[in-house]
C-alpha positions in Angstrom: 77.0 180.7 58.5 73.2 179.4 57.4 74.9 175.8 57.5 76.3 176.6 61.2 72.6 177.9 62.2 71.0 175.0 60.4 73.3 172.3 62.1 72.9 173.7 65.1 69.1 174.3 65.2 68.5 170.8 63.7 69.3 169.2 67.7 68.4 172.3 69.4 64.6 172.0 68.4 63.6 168.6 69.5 66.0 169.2 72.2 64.4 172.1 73.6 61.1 170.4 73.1 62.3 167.2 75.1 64.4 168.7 77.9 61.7 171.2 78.3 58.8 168.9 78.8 61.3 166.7 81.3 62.1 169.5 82.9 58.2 171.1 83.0 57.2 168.1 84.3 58.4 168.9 88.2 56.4 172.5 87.3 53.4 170.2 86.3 54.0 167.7 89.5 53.8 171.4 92.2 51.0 172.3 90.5 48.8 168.7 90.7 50.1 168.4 94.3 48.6 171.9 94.8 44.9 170.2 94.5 46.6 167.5 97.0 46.4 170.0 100.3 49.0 172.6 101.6 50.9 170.2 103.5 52.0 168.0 100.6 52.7 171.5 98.4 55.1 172.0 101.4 56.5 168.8 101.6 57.1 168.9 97.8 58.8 172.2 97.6 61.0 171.4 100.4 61.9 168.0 98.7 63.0 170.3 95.0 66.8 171.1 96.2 67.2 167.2 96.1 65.8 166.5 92.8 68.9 168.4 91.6 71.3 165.8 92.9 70.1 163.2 90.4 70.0 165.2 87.4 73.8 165.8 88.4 74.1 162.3 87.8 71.9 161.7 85.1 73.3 164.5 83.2 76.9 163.8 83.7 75.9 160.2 82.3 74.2 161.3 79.2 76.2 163.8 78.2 79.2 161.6 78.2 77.6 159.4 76.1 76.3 161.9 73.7 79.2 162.9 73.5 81.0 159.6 73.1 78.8 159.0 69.9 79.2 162.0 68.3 82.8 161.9 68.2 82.3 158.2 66.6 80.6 160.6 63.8 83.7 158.8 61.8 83.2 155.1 63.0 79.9 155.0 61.9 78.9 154.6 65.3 80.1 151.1 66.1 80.8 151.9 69.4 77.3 153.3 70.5 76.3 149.8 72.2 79.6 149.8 73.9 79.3 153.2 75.2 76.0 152.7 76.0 76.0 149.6 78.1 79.3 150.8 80.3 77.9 154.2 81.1 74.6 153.4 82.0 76.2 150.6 84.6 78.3 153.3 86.1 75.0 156.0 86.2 73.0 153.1 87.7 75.9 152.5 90.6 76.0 156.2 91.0 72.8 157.0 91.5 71.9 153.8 93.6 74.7 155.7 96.0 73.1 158.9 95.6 69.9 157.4 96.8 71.3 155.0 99.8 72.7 158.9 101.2 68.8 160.2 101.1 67.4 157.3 101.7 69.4 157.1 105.7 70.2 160.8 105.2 66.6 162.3 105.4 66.1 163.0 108.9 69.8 165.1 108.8 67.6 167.1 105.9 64.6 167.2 108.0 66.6 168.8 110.8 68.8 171.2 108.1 65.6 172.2 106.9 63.6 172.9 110.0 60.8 170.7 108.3 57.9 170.8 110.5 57.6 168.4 113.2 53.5 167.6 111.9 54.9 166.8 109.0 58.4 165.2 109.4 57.5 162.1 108.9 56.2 162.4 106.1 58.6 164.3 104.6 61.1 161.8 105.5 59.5 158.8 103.7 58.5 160.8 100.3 62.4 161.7 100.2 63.3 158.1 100.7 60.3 156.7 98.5 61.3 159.5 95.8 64.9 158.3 96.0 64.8 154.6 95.5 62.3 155.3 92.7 65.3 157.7 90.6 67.3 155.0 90.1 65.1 153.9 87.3 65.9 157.5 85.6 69.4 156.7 84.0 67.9 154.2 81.6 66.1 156.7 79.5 68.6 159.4 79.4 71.0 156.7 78.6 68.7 156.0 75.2 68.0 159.0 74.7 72.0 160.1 74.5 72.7 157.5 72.2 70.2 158.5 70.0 71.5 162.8 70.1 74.9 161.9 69.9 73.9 159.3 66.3 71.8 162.5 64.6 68.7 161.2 65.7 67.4 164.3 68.0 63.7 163.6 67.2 63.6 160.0 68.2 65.0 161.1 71.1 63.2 163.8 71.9 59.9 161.3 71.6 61.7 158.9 73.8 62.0 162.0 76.6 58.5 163.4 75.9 57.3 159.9 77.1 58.8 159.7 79.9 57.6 163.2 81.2 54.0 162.2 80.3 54.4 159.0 81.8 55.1 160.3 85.2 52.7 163.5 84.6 49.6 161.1 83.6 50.6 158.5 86.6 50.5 161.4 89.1 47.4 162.6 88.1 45.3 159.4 88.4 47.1 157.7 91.2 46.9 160.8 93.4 44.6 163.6 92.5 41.4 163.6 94.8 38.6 161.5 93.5 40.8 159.3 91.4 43.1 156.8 93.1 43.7 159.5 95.8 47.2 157.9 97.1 48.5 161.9 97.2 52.0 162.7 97.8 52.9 159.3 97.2 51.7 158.4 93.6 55.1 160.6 93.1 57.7 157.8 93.3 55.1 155.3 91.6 54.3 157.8 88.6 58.2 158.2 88.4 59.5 154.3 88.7 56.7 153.1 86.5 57.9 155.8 83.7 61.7 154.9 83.8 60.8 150.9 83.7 58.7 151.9 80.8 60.5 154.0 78.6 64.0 152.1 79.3 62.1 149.1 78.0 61.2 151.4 74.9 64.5 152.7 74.6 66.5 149.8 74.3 64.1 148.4 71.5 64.3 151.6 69.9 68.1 151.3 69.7 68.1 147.7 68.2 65.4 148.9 66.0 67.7 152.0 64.2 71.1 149.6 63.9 72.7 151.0 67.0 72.3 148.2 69.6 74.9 145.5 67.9 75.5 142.2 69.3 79.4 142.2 67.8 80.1 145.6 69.4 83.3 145.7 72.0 83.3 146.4 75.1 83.5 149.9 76.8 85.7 151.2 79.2 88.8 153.1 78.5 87.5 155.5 76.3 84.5 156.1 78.1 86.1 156.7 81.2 88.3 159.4 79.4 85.3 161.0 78.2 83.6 160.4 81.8 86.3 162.5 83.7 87.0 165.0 80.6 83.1 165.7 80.3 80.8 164.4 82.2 82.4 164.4 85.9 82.4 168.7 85.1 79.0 168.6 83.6 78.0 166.6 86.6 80.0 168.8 89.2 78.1 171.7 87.5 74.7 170.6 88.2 76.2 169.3 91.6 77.1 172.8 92.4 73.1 174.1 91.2 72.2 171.0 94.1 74.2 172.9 96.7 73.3 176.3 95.6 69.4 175.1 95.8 69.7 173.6 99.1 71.3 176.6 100.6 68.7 179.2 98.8 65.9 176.6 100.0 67.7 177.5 103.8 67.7 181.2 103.5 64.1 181.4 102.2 63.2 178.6 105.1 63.1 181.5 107.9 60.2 183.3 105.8 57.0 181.3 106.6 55.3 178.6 104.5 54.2 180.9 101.5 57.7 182.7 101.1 59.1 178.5 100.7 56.1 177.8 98.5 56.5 181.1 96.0 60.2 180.5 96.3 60.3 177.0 95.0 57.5 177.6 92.9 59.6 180.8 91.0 62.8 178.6 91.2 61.0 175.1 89.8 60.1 177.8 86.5 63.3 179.0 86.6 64.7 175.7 85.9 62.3 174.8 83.3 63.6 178.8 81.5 66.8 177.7 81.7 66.7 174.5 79.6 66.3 176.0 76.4 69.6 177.8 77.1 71.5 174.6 78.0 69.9 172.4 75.2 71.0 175.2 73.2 74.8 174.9 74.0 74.1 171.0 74.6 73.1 171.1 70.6 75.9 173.5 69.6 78.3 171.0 71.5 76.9 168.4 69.5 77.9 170.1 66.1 81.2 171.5 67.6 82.4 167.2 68.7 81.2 166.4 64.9 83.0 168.7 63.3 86.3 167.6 65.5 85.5 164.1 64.9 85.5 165.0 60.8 88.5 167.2 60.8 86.5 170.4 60.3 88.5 172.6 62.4 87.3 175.8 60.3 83.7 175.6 61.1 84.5 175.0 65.2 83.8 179.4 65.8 81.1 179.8 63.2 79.4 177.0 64.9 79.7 178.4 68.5 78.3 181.8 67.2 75.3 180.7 65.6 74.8 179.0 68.7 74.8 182.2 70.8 72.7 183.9 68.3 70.2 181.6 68.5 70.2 181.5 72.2 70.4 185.6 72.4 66.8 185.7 70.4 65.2 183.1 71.6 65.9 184.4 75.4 64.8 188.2 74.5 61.2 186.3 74.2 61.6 184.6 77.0 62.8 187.3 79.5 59.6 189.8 77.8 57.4 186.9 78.1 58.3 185.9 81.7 58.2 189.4 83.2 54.9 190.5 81.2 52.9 187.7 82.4 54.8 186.8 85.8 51.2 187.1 87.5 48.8 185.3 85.6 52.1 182.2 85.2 52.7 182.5 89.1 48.9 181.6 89.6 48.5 178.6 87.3 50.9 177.1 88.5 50.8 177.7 92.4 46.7 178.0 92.5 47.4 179.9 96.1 47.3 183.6 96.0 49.5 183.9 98.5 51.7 181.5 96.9 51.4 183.2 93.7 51.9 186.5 95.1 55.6 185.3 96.4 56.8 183.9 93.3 55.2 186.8 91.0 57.7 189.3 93.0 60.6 186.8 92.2 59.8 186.9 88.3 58.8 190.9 88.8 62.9 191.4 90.0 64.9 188.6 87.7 63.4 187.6 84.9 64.3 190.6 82.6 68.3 189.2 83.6 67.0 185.7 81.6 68.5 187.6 78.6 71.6 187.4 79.7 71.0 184.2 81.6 70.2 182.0 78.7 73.5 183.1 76.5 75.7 182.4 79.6 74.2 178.9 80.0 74.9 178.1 76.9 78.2 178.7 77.2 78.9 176.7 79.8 77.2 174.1 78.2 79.6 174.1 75.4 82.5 174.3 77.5 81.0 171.5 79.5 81.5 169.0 76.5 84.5 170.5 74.3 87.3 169.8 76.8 87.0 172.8 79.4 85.1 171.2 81.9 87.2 172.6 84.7 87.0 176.0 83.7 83.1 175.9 83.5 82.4 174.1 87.2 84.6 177.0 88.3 82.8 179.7 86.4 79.9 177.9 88.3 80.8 177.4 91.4 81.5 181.1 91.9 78.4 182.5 90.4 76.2 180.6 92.6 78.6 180.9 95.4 78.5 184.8 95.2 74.3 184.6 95.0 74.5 182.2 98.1 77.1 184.1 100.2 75.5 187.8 99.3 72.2 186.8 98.6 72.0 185.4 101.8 73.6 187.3 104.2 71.5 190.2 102.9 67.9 188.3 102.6 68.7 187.0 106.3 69.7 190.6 107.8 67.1 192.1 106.0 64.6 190.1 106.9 63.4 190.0 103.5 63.5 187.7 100.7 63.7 190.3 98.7 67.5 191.1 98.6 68.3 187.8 97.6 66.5 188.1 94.7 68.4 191.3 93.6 71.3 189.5 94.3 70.7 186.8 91.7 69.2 189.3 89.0 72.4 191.3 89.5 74.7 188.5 88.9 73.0 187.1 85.5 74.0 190.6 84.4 77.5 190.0 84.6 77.3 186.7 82.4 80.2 188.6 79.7 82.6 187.1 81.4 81.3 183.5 80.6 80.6 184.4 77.0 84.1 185.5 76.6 85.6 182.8 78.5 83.4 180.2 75.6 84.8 182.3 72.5 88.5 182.1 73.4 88.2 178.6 74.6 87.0 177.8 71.1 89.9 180.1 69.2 92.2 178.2 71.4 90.6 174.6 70.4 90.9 175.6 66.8 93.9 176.7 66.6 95.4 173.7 69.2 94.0 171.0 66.5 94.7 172.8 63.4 98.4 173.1 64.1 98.3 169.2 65.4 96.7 168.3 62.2 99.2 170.1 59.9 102.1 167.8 60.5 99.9 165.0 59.6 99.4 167.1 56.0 103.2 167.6 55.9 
């Protein structure tokens, strides 16, 4: 089992450390644009739901192709180029779509989100501005894949790390009051200057380690396997935390500026909890697709329990470090009492659930990228359903926001189900290739 924990933990690390900064780098972006006035706060927490439709993208892109070269653990790799070069064409066609719908779409989400009318216009041009710039995004996470998925998680993780700071650093001197002072819109510079960048880097970087090769084939078949199998349920997954953010964003819309601010503040952190938890599973994946691609079929549980061990730890921290300090967090990162106050009462009520949370996150993860994508989106789709549907319906005839966050607490309680869904789906995957390996022995 020390080999399982040690395999695992080897990418979970510099994953964490990556996917953590990229994610905390939103987190960072609210609390800059707090310094930038309370009309761009509120044009900025209103925009989050969206963000969540291009990780969908970017996600289901990179995890494809991490998974992709993992399984070529056997090939050496010679098809990382290949895999590469076709996925990152599809995640550049996918997200140019993505961004075409915002960018003629965003007075439809004006009017779905009751934006108001002083600052509509505004709102409506960040979204399209913040758009366009995404589509530089898939280039890095592209790199970045390659270089998991070829047992290079630190290199990788730098690669990310740069990225975040990129856009951090070029939001802070392009629009902080007394620098450049563009505001709200040094966003979508800060955020196409960093994927330019870092693409640039990436792409050098993979030439540099041997896995950018001239003589490689061309992608296409087995990508597009892989695609559908993986990453159009990992995508679907994230699509369905889009929806389920949008819809939350609506409820909490009805509550006044401070109740959308706290929310989106509480919910921005939330994401940034949760990545450890999905890196986690991301990493255990990782080990799991090795393991298949060397005919170690007897190492597939161990693996996927050291996984959730690790995860199961590492959240206890988190859930007592979250709900100990909820006020103090709340308030560095919103500035506005008022603000703060909101999103401390959202920590106060769900962040001892992050326990349970983080293990069930994980699981998905690895069911994401072993083969049961299906059963995970729906696993998904009804947990967030359920908070939508009942959170909602209670928050709204309440008149409260509070409901809704008892609502979501009360479901990350019942994340078993997910946990035992992961363990038999792995007993299952075992035993499937173990017998379809035996007449190959024979």
């Amino acid at each position: 089992m020390k080999r399982e924990w040690q395999g695992v933990l080897r990418y979970a690390g510099p994953m964490i450390l990556a996917e953590g900064i990229g994610t905390a780098v939103p987190v960072v972006v609210i609390a800059l644009i707090g310094w930038m006035g309370d009309d761009a706060l509120y044009v900025r927490s209103l925009f989050m739901p969206v963000v969540f439709a291009f990780i969908a993208v970017q996600i289901s892109i990179a995890v494809t192709t991490q998974v992709a070269v993992a399984l070529g653990a056997g090939r050496r790799y010679d098809s990382a180029a290949a895999s590469a070069w076709w996925l990152a064409r599809v995640g550049f066609a996918a997200t140019a779509v993505v961004s075409a719908v915002f960018v003629f779409g965003a007075p439809l989400l004006a009017d779905l989100l009751s934006v108001r009318p002083d600052v509509r216009e505004q709102f409506e041009w960040f979204v399209r501005w913040v758009a366009l710039a995404q589509i530089t995004g898939i280039g890095p996470v592209v790199c970045a894949a390659v270089l998991r998925g070829a047992e290079r998680p630190r290199s990788a993780a730098a690669l990310l790390l740069t990225a975040g700071g990129l856009e951090v650093v070029g939001v802070a001197l392009l629009g902080l009051p007394g620098t450049v002072g563009w505001g709200l819109w040094s966003v979508p510079v800060a955020i196409a200057a960093s994927g330019v960048i870092v693409t640039a880097a990436g792409c050098w970087l993979l030439w540099r380690v041997g896995l950018w090769r001239r003589d490689s084939p061309v992608g296409g078949r087995s990508e597009s396997t892989l695609l559908k199998q993986v990453g159009v349920p990992v995508g679907a997954a994230y699509g369905v935390i889009f929806g389920s953010n949008f819809a939350l964003t609506w409820v909490v819309s009805v509550f006044g500026a401070a109740t959308i601010a706290g929310f989106a503040v509480a919910y921005t952190l939330q994401t940034m909890i949760i990545v450890p938890g999905m890196a986690i599973g991301s990493a255990t994946a990782i080990v799991v697709n090795q393991c298949r691609g060397r005919e170690e079929f007897d190492r597939l549980r161990k693996v996927v329990h050291a996984g959730l061990a690790i995860t199961g730890v590492l959240y206890a921290l988190i859930a007592l470090v979250c709900w100990s300090g909820r006020d103090w967090i709340a308030l560095a990162i919103a500035q506005d009492p008022g603000t703060a106050s909101e999103a401390a009462s959202f920590l106060a009520v769900v962040a001892p659930t992050y326990l349970f949370l983080g293990v069930v996150l994980a699981s998905l993860s690895v069911l994401e990228q072993t083969g049961a994508g299906a059963l995970a989106v729906i696993l998904n789709a009804t947990y967030f359903g359920l908070i939508c549907v009942i959170g909602g319906y209670l928050a709204r005839g309440a008149g409260d926001v509070m409901p809704l966050y008892q609502t979501m607490a009360f479901f990350n309680l019942l994340g078993g189900v997910v946990v035992a869904a992961v363990l038999w789906h792995v007993r299952r995957l075992q035993r499937t290739q173990a017998v379809a390996e035996s007449p190959q022995q024979s």
